[in-house]
C-alpha positions as CSV (number, residue, x, y, z in Angstrom):
1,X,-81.5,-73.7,95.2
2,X,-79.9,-71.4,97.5
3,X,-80.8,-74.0,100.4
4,X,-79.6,-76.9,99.1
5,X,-76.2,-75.2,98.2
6,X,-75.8,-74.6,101.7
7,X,-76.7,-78.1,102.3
8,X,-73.5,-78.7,99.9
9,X,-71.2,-76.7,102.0
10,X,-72.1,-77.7,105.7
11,X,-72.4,-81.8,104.5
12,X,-69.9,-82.4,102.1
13,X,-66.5,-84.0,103.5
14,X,-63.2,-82.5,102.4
15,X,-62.0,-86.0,101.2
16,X,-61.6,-87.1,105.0
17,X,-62.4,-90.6,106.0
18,X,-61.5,-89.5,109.4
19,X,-65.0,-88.9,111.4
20,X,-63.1,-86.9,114.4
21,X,-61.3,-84.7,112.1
22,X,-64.3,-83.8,110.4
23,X,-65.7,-83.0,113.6
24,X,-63.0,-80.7,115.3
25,X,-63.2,-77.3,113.6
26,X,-59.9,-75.5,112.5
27,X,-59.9,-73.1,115.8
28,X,-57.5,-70.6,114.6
29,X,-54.3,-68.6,116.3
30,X,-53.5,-65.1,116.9
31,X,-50.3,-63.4,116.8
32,X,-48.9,-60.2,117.8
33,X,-46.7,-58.2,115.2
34,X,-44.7,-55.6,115.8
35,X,-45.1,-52.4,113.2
36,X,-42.4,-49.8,113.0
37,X,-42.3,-46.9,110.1
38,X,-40.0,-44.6,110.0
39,X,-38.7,-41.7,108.1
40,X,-39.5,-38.1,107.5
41,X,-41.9,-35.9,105.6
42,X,-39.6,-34.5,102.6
43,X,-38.7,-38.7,102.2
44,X,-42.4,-40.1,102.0
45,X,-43.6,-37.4,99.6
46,X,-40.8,-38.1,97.2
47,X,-41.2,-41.8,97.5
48,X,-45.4,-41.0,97.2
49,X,-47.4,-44.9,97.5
50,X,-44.3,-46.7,98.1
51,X,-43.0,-44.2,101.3
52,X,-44.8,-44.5,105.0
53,X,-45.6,-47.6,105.3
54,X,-44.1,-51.0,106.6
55,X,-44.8,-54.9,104.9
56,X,-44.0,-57.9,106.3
57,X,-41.1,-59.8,104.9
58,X,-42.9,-62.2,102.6
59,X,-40.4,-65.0,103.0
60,X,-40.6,-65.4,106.9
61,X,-44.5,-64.9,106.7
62,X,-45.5,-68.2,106.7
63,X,-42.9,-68.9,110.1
64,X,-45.5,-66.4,111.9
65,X,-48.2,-67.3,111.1
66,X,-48.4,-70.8,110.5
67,X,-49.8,-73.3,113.3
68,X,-51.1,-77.0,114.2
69,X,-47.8,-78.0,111.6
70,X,-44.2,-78.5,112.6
71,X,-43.2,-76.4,109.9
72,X,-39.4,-77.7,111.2
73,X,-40.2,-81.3,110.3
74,X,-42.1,-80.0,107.1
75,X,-39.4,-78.6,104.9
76,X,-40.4,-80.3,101.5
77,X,-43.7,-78.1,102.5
78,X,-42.7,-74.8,102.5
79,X,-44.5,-73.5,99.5
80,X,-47.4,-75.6,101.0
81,X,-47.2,-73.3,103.8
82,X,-46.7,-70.1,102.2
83,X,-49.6,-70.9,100.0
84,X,-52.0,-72.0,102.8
85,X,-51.6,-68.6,104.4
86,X,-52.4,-66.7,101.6
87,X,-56.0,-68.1,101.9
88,X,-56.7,-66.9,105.4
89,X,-59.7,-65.7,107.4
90,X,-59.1,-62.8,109.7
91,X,-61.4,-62.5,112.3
92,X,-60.0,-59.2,114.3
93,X,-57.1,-57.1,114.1
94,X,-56.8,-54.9,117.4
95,X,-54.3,-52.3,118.5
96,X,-52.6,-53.3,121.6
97,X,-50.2,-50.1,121.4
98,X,-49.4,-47.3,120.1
99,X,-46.6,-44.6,119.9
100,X,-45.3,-41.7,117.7
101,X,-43.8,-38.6,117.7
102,X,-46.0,-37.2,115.0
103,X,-47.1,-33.8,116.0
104,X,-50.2,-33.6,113.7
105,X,-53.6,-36.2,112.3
106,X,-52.4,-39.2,110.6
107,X,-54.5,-42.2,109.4
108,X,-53.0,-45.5,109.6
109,X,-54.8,-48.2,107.2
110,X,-54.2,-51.6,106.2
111,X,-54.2,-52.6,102.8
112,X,-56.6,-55.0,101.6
113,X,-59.0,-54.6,104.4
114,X,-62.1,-51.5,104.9
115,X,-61.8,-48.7,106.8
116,X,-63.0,-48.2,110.2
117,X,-63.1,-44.8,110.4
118,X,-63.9,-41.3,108.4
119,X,-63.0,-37.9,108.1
120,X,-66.3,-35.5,107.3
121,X,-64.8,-35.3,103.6
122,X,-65.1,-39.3,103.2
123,X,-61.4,-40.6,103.7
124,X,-61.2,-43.8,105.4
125,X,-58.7,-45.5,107.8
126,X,-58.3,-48.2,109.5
127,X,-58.0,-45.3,113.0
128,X,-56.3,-42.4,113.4
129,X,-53.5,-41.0,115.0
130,X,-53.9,-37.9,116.8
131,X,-50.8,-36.2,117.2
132,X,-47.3,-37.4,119.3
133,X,-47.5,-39.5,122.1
134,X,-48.9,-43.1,123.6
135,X,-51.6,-45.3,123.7
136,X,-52.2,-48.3,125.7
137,X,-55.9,-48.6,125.7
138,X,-56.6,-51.4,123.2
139,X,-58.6,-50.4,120.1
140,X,-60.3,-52.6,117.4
141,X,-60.2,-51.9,114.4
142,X,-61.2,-55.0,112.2
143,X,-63.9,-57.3,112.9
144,X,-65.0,-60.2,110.3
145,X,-68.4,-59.5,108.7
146,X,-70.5,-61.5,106.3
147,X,-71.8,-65.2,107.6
148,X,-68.5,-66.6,109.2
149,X,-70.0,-70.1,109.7
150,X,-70.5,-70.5,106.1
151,X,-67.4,-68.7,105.1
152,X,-65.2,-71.1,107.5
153,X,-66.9,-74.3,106.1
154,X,-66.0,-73.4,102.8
155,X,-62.4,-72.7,103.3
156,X,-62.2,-76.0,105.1
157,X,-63.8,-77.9,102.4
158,X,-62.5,-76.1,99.5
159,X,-59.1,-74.4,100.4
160,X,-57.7,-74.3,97.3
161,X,-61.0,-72.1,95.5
162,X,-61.7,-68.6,95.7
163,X,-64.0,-66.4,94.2
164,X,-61.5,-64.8,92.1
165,X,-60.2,-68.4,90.7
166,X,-63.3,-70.5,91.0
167,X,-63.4,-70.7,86.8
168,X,-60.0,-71.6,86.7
169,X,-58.4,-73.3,89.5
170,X,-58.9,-77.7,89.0
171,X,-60.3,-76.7,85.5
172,X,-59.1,-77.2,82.2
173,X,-59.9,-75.6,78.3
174,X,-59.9,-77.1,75.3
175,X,-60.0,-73.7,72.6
176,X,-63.2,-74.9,70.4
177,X,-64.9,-77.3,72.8
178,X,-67.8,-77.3,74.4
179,X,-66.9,-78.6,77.3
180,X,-65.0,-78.1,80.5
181,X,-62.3,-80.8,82.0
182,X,-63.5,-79.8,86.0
183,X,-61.2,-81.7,88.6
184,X,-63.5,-84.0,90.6
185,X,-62.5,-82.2,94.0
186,X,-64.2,-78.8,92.3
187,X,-67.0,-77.3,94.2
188,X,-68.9,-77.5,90.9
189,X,-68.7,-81.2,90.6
190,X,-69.8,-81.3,94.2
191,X,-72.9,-79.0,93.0
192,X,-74.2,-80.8,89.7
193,X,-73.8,-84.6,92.0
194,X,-76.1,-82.7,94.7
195,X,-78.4,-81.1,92.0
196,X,-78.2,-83.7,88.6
197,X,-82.2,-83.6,88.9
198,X,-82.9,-80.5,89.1
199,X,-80.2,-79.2,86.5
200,X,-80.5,-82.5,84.2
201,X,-76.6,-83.2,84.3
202,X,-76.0,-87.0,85.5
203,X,-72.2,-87.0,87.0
204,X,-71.5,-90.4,87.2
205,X,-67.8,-92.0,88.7
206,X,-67.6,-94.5,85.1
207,X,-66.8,-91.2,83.2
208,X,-63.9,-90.0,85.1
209,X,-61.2,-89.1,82.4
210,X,-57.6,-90.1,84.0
211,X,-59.1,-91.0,87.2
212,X,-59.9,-87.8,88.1
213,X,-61.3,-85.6,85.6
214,X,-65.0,-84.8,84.2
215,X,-65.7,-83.5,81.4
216,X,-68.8,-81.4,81.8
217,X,-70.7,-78.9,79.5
218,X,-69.4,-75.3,79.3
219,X,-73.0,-74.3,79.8
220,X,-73.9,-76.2,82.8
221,X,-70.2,-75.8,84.5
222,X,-70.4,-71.7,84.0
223,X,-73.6,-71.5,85.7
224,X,-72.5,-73.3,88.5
225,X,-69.6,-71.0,89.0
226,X,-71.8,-68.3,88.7
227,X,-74.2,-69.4,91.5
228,X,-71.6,-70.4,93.9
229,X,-70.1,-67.3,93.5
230,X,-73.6,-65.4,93.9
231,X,-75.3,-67.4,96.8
232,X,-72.0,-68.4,98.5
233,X,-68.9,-67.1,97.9
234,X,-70.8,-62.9,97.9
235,X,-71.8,-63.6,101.6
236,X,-69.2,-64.9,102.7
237,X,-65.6,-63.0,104.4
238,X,-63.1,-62.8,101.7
239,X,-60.1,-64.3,102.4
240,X,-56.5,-62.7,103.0
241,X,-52.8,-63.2,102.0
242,X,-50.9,-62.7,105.0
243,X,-47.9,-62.5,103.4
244,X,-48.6,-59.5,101.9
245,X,-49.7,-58.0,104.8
246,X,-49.0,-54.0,104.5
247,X,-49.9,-50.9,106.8
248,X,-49.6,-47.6,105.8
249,X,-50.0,-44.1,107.2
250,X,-51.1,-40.5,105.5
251,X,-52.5,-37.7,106.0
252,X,-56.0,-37.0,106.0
253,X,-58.4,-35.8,103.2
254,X,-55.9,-36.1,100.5
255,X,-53.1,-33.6,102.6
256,X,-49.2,-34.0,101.2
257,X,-46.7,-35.0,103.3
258,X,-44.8,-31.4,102.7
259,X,-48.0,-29.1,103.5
260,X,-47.3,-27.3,106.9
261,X,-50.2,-27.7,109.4
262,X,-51.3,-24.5,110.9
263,X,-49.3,-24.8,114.1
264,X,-46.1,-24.5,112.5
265,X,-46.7,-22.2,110.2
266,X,-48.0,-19.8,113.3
267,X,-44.9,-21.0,115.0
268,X,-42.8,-19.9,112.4
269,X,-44.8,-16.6,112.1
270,X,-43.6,-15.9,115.9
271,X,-40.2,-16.5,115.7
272,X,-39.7,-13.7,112.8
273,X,-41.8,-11.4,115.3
274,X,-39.5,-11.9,117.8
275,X,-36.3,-10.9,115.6
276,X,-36.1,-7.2,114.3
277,X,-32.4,-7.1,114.4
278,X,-31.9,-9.2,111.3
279,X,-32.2,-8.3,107.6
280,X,-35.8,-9.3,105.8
281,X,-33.1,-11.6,103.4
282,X,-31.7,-13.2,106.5
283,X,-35.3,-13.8,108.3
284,X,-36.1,-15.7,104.8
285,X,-33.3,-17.6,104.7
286,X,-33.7,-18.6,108.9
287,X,-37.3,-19.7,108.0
288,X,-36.3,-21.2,104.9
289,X,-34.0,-23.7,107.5
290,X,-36.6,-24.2,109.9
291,X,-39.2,-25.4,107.4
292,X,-36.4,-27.5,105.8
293,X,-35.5,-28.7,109.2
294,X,-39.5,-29.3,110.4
295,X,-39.5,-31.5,107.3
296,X,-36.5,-33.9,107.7
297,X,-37.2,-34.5,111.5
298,X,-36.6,-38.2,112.0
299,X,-40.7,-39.5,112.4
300,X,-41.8,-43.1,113.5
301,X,-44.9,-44.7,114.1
302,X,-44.9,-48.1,116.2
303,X,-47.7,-50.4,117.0
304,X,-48.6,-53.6,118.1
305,X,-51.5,-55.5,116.3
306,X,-53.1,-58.6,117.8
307,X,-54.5,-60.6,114.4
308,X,-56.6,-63.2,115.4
309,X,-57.2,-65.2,112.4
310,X,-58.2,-68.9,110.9
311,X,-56.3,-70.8,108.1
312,X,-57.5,-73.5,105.5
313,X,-56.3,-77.2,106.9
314,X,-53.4,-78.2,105.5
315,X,-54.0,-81.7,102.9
316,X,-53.0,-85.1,104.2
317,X,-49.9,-85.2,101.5
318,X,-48.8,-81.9,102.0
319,X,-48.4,-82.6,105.7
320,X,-47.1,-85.9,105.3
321,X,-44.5,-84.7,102.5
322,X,-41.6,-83.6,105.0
323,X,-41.8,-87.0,106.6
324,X,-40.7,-89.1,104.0
């Protein structure tokens, strides 16, 4: 079964009657993006999840990242675009550069994908930061796993299903029925024409409801869903909404922004050795202001991330739609 799925993926046409397009694989693009956080310690533990980090502005996402469209000449398309990117693959994320003034470990992760490295306790980041300064040596810290191939040739042929709405997406319910109304476009159409045989369900184009729509048994429909999602959709790289794109940094193991590291606290413990003139209330109230002043210190992190990464083709009447 497993074989002649694949045979499904690699053979079947998205709809094209174009034999060059089908041909010329979507290649992909990369961009460079600029990440800036800033703020201070007392700041991102009050604001907890929703301090340290930086997201891209959602409504100018699909202006970066978009390519092979004139998105100028495509204004009608705009959701078409902001939807298309929200299905992509990423192939590699690298750090070009770094820089920050942050004098202690930090761990700088992006949301959505797995870390790349560990502390001995178990907490994951995409890399860490190890204290103030630069960095120009380029580091990865994303590469696509799972069979590439397979998962490129699906988002080509099926851009618009997922493994989250695969049951849904193209598909309608009637409460009570036993059947399914499954879009003829749907993988699982695709699957029960390539396997009627072998799963005894004859799809045939004289029983096309509406000129588009099959109505197919709820048995026969949920168990294709099932095995596409099990011998296709689990091997293949997950796809990723760049419009959402988020990084964040913390501290390691579960540390709170407002806990001193060792260095300051032996810091401050020198300063009061040095001062024996002042009263023990004074000394408190001096270190009180120097802990307070440690943790509103203006604090940035900056980097530059290469994302090289491959979107679904845009559909003939989506590209088309800005023209008329």
């Amino acid at each position: 079964m497993s074989k002649q799925l694949i045979g499904l993926i690699t053979t079947t046409s998205n709809g094209s009657d174009n034999p060059q397009q089908q041909q010329q694989p979507n290649k992909g693009a990369t961009r460079n993006i600029l990440v800036h956080i800033t703020g201070n310690r007392a700041s991102w533990e009050h604001m907890g999840i929703h301090g340290a980090l930086w997201r891209i502005n959602s409504e100018k996402a699909w202006q970066i990242f978009n390519y092979d469209v004139d998105a100028s000449s495509c204004t009608s398309t705009e959701h078409a675009l902001q939807e298309r990117i929200g299905r992509s693959l990423i192939k590699k994320i690298t750090v070009v550069e770094s820089h920050t003034n942050i004098d202690e470990v930090v761990g700088v992760s992006i949301d959505g994908l797995p870390p790349k490295e560990f502390t001995g306790n178990g907490d994951g980041a995409s890399f860490f930061l190890l204290g103030s300064g630069k960095l120009n040596q380029p580091q990865e810290i994303f590469n696509l796993s799972g069979n590439t191939e397979l998962g490129m040739a699906w988002m080509k042929q099926y851009p618009k299903y997922t493994h989250t709405n695969l049951d849904i997406e193209g598909v309608m319910f009637l409460t009570g029925a036993s059947y399914y109304f499954v879009h003829e476009g749907h993988p699982a159409i695709h699957m029960l024409k390539v396997n009627q045989d072998q799963l005894g369900v004859q799809i045939r184009e004289e029983t096309l409801v509406n000129g588009s729509w099959y109505k197919v048994d709820t048995e026969a429909f949920l168990f294709c869903v099932k095995t596409l999602r099990e011998n296709i959709l689990q091997n293949a790289p997950s796809t990723f909404d760049l419009s959402t794109l988020t990084v964040r940094i913390n501290k390691p193991d579960g540390q709170r922004w407002l806990q001193l590291p060792p260095q300051v606290i032996e810091g401050l413990q020198t300063t009061e050795t040095l001062v024996e003139t002042i009263s023990q209330s004074e000394a408190q109230e001096a270190k009180l202001m120097r802990i307070q002043k440690y943790l509103d210190k203006p604090l940035f992190v900056t980097l530059r991330l290469a994302i090289e990464y491959t979107l679904p083709d845009l559909l003939p009447s989506t590209t088309n739609a800005g023209k008329k």
